[in-house]
C-alpha positions in Angstrom: 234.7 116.4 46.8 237.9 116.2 44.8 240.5 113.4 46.3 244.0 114.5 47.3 246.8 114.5 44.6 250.2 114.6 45.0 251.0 116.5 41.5 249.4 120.1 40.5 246.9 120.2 37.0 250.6 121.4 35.2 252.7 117.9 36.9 254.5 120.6 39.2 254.7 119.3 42.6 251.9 120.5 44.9 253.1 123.3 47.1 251.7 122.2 50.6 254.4 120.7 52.4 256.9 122.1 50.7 259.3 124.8 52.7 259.1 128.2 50.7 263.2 128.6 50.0 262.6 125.4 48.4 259.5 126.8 46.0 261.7 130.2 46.2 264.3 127.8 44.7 262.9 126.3 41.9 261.0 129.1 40.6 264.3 130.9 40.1 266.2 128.5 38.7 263.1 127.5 36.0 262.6 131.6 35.8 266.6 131.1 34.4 266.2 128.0 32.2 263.0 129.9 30.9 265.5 132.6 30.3 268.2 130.7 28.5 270.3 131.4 31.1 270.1 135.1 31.1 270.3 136.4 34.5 269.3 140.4 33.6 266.0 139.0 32.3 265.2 136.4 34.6 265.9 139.1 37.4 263.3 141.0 36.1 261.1 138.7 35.7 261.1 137.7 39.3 261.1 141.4 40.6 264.7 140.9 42.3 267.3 142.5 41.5 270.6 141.3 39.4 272.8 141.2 42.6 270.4 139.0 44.5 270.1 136.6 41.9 273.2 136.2 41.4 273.8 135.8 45.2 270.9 133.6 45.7 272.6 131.1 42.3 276.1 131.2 44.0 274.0 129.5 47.6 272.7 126.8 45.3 275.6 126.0 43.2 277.5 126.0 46.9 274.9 123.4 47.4 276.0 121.1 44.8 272.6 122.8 42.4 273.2 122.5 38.6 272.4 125.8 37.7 271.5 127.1 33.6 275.0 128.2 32.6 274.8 132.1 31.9 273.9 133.5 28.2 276.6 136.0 27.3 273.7 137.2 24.2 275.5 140.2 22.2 279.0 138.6 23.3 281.9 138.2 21.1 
């Protein structure tokens, strides 16, 4: 029988115990630094759409969340 451990095979924390806005949480904002801080593409890669991302960032920087600084890629 495998003994308990507190980390995942990866060093993520295990997700029992854990409520899911804060899982919901950090897979957005490492879906972002993943992204380099582009919102479009992290969006997409979650399924979500631009305006709840956005909405969803703004609730965690309101929280006092550092959250990746958006990429303005093909920006002058």
């Amino acid at each position: 029988m495998r003994e308990r451990d507190d980390t995942e095979a990866d060093g993520a924390p295990p997700l029992v115990g854990r409520t899911v806005a804060d899982v919901e949480r950090e897979l957005i904002l490492e879906t972002l630094k993943h992204c380099g801080g582009n919102r479009t593409h992290a969006a997409n890669i979650l399924a979500i759409s631009i305006r709840t991302l956005r909405n969803k960032l703004h609730a965690y920087a309101d929280e006092g969340v550092e959250v990746t600084p958006a990429s303005h890629v093909g920006m002058n």
